[in-house]
SERO-684774 format. One line per field, with one value per residue (C-alpha): residue number from 1; residue in three letters; x, y, z. Coordinates in nm, 3 decimals, padded with zeros to 5 digits, always signed. Layout:
// residues N
seq: (NUM; ...)
type: (ALA; ...)
X: (X; ...)
Y: (Y; ...)
Z: (Z; ...)
END
This chain:
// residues 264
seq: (1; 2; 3; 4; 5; 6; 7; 8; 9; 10; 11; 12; 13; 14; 15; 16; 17; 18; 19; 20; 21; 22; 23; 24; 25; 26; 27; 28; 29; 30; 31; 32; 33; 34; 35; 36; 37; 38; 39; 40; 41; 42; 43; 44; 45; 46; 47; 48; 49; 50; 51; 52; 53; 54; 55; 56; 57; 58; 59; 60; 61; 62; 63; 64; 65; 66; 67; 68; 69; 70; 71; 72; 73; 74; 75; 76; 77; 78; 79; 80; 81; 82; 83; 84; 85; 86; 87; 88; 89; 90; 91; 92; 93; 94; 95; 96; 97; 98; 99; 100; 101; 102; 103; 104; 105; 106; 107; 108; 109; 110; 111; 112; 113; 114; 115; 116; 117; 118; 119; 120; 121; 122; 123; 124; 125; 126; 127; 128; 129; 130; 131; 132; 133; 134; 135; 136; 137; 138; 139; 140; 141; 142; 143; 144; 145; 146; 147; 148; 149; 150; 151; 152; 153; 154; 155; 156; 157; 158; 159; 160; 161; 162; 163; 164; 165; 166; 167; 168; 169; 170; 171; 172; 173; 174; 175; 176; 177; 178; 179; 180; 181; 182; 183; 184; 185; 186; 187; 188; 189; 190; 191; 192; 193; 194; 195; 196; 197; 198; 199; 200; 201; 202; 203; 204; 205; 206; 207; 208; 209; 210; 211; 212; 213; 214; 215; 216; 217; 218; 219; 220; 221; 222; 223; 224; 225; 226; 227; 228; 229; 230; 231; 232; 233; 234; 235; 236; 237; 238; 239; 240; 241; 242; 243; 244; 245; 246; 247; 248; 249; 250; 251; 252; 253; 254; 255; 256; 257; 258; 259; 260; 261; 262; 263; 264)
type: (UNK; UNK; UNK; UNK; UNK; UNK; UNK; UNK; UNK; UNK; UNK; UNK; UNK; UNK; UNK; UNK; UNK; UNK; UNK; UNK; UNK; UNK; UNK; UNK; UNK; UNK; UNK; UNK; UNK; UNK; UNK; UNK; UNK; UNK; UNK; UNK; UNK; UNK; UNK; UNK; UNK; UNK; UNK; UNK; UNK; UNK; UNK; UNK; UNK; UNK; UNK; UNK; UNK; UNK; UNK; UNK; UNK; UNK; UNK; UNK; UNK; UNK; UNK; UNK; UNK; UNK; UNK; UNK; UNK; UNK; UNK; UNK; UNK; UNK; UNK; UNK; UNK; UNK; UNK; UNK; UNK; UNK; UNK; UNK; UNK; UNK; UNK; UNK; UNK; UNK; UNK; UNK; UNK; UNK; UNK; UNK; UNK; UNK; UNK; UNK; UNK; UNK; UNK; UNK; UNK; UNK; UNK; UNK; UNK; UNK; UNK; UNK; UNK; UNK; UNK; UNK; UNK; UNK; UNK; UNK; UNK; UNK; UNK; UNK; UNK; UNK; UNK; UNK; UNK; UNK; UNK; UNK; UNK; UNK; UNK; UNK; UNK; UNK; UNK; UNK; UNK; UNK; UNK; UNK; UNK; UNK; UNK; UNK; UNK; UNK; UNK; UNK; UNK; UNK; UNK; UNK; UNK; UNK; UNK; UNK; UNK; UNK; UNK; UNK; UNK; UNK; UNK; UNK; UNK; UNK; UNK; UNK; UNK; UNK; UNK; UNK; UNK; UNK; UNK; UNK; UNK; UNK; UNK; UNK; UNK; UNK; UNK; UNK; UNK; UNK; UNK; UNK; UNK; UNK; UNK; UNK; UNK; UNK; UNK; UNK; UNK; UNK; UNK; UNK; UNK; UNK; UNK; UNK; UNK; UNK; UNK; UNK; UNK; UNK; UNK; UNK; UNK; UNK; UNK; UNK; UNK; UNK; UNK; UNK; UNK; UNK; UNK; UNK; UNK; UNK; UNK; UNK; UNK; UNK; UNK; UNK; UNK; UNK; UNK; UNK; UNK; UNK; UNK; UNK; UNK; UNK; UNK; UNK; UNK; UNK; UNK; UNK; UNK; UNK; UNK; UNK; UNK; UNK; UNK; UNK; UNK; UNK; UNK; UNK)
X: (-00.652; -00.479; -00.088; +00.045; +00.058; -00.249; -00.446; -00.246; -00.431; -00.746; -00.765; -00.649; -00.877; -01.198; -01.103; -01.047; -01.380; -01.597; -01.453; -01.501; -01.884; -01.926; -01.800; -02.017; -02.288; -02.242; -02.302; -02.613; -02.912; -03.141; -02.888; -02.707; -03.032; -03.119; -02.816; -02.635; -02.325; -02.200; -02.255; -02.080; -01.796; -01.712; -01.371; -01.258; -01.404; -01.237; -00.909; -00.934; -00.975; -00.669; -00.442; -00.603; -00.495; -00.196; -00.034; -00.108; +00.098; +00.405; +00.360; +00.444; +00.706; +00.850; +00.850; +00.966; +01.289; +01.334; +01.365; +01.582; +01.834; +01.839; +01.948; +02.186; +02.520; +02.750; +02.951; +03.090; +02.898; +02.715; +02.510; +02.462; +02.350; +02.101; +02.004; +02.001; +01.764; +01.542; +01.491; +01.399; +01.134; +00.972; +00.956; +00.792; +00.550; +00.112; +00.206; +00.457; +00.269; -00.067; +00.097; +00.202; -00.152; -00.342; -00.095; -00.159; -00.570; -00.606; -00.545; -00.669; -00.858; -01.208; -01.309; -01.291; -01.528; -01.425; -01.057; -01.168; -01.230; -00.855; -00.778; -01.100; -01.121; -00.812; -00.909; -01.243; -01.023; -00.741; -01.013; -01.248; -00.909; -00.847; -01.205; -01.254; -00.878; -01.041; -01.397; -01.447; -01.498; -01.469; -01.763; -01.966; -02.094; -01.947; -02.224; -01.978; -02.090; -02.396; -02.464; -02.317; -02.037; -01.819; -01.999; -01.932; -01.563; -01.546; -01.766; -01.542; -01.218; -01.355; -01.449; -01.112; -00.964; -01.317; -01.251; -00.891; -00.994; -01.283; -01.003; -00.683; -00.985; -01.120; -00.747; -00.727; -01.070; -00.901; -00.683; -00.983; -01.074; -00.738; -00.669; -00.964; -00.838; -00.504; -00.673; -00.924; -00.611; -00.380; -00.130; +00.038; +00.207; -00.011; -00.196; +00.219; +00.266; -00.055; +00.056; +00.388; +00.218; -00.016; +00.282; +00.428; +00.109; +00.131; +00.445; +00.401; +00.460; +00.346; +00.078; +00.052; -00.111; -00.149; -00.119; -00.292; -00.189; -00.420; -00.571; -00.455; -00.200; -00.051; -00.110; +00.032; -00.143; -00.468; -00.376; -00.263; -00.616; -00.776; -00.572; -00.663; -01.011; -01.033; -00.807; -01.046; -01.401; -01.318; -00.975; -00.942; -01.274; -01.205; -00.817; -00.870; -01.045; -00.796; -00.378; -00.282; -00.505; -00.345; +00.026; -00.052; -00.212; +00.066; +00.351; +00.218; +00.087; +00.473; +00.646; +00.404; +00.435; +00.832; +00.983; +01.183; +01.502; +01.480; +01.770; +01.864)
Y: (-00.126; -00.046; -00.057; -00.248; +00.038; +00.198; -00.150; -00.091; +00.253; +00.169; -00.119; +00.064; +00.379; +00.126; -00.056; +00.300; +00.421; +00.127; +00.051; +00.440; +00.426; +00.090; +00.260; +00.559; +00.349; +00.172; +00.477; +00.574; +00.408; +00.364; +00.146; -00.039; -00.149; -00.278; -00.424; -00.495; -00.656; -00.318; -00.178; -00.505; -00.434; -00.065; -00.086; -00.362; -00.119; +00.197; -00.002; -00.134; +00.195; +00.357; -00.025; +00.025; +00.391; +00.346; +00.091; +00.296; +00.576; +00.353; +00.199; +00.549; +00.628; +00.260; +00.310; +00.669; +00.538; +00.278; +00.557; +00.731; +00.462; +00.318; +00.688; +00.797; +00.744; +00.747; +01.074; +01.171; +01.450; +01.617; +01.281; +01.214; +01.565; +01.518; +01.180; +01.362; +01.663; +01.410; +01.149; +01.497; +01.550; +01.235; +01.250; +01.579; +01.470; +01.421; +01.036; +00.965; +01.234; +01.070; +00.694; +00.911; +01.004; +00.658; +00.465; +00.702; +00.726; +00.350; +00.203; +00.455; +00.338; +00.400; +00.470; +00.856; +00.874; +01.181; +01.088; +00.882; +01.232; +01.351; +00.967; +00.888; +01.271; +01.210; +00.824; +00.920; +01.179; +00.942; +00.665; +00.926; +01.018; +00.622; +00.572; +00.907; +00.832; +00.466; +00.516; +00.866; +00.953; +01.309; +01.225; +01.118; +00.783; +00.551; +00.426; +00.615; +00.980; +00.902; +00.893; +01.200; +01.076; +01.309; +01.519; +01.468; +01.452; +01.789; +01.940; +01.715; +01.895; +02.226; +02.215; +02.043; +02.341; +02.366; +01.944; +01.985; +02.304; +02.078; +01.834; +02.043; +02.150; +01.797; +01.701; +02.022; +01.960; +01.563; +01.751; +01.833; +01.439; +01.426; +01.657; +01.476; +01.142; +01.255; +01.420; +01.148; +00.853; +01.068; +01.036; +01.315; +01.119; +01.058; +01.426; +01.526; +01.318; +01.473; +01.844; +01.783; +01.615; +01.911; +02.145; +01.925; +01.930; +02.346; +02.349; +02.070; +02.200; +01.917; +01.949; +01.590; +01.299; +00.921; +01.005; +01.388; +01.716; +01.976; +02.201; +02.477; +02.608; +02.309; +02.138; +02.378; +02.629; +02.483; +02.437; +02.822; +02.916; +02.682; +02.799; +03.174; +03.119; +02.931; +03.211; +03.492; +03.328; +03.134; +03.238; +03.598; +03.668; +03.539; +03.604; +03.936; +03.970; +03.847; +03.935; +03.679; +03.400; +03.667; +03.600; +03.242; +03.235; +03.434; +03.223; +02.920; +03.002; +03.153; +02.774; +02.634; +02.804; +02.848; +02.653; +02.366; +02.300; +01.967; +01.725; +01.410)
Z: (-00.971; -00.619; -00.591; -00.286; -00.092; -00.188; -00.068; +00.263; +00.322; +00.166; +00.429; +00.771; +00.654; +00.561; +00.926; +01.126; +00.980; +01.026; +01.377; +01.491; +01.351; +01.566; +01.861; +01.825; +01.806; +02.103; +02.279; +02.130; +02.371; +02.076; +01.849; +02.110; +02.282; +01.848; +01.861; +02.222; +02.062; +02.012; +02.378; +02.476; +02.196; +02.260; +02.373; +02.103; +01.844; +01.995; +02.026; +01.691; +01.527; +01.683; +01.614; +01.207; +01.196; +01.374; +01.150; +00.857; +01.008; +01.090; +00.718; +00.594; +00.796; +00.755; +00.420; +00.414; +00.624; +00.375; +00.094; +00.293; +00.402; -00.015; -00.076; +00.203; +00.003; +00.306; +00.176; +00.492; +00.717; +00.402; +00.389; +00.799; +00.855; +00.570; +00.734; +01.075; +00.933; +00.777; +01.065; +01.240; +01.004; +01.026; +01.438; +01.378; +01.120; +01.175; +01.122; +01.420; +01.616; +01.567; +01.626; +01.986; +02.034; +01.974; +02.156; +02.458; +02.412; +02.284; +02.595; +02.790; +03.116; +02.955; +02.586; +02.492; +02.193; +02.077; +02.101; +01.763; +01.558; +01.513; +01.329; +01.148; +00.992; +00.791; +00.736; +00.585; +00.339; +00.258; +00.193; +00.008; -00.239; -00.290; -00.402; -00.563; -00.769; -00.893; -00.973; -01.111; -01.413; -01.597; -01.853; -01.559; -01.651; -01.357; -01.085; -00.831; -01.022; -01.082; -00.748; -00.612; -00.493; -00.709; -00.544; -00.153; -00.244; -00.396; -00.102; +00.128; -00.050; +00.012; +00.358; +00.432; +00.670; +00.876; +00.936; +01.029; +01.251; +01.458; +01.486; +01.635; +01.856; +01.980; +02.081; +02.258; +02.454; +02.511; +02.791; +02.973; +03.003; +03.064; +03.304; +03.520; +03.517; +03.627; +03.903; +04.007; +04.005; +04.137; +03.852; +03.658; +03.414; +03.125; +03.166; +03.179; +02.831; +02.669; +02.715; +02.589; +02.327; +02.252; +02.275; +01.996; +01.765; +01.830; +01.702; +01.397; +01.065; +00.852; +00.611; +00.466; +00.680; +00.537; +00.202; +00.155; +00.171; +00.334; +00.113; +00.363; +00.610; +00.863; +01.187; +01.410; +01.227; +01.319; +01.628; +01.716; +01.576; +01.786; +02.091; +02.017; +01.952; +02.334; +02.467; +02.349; +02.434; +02.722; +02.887; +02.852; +03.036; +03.300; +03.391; +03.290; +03.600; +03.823; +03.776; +03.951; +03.689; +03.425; +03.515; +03.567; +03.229; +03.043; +03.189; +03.112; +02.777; +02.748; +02.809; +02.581; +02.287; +02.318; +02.077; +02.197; +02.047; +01.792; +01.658; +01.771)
END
């Protein structure tokens, strides 16, 4: 049986996967054509997905301020800074970064579809771990083994840094949809919010999201691997023709990754 909070994840993470796969499908000619209530319902099922995922997110950190406030003490500054350090934590964590993200994308002017991977990649692994946690079975005689689905989760588990590598990647390529928009309505401040968003995910040293821990490394991590790989197949070729894209390139890649100073 499912705790309270448990049921609360199982049910954002079974809403943020189903709603991302309806979305999908309305963009695929073949399916929505079989069934045109998803073409109609793209933008409900985008919208939905981010909503599902992003009260999941502020259930964790409501509940992680919660903790915090039943065990401050009040003993004078020893307790405030601690309260201070930890509140800086949380702003800094995948969940309030990710609430960030699908609050900006969610109402975006038009559905990104791959805006969806970066929430429904650790939905499908925080659902996966509820399901794998209740029906598995070491002697391998539950339906849910039988099946393979023991399986999946251990091949899921494995592959876990390649998943969080595509998406630190796909929010990285976002900037380019981004970047467009901005350009074609005139309006630098959402493509303005996004960078300083990125520049936050670069710099993100969490490693848990919902309720897993990566099997490897951290979000910033991912994200400076991600940066490198662009810099060195796509960048570097072509400002290292020209010094002025080079010193362009180096200053702004300078501000990025400078670390900003934290603390409320």
């Amino acid at each position: 049986m499912m705790d309270f909070r448990t049921s609360v994840f199982f049910l954002c993470t079974t809403v943020t996967i189903l709603s991302t796969l309806c979305a999908i499908a309305g963009f695929i000619p073949v399916v929505s054509l079989t069934f045109p209530l998803l073409r109609f319902h793209i933008q409900r099922s985008y919208r939905i997905a981010f909503f599902s995922a992003c009260l999941a997110f502020i259930y964790r950190i409501g509940y992680t301020l919660k903790k915090l406030t039943q065990g401050g003490g009040g003993e004078g500054v020893t307790s405030q800074e601690q309260m201070r350090k930890e509140l800086n934590a949380v702003m800094s964590s995948n969940g309030f970064q990710l609430t960030m993200f699908s609050m900006m994308l969610a109402f975006y002017s038009r559905p990104i579809i791959i805006a969806l991977f970066p929430i429904c990649v650790p939905a499908l692994y925080q659902w996966f771990t509820i399901v794998h946690k209740i029906f598995h079975s070491e002697d391998g005689k539950s339906l849910y083994t039988k099946v393979g689905m023991s399986r999946i989760f251990s091949f899921l588990q494995k592959k876990m840094h390649v998943a969080m590598s595509l998406s630190a990647l796909m929010e990285i390529v976002i900037l380019v949809v981004v970047v467009l928009e901005a350009v074609k309505r005139r309006s630098l401040g959402k493509m303005f919010a996004y960078v300083m968003w990125l520049r936050s995910r670069y710099q993100c040293e969490d490693n848990t999201v919902f309720r897993i821990k990566y099997t490897y490394y951290n979000t910033g991590y991912y994200h400076k691997e991600a940066w490198k790989s662009l810099n060195q197949n796509l960048f570097a070729p072509l400002t290292s023709k020209v010094p002025v894209l080079q010193r362009l390139s180096d200053t702004i890649a300078t501000a990025f990754t400078q670390p900003r100073r934290r603390g409320l």
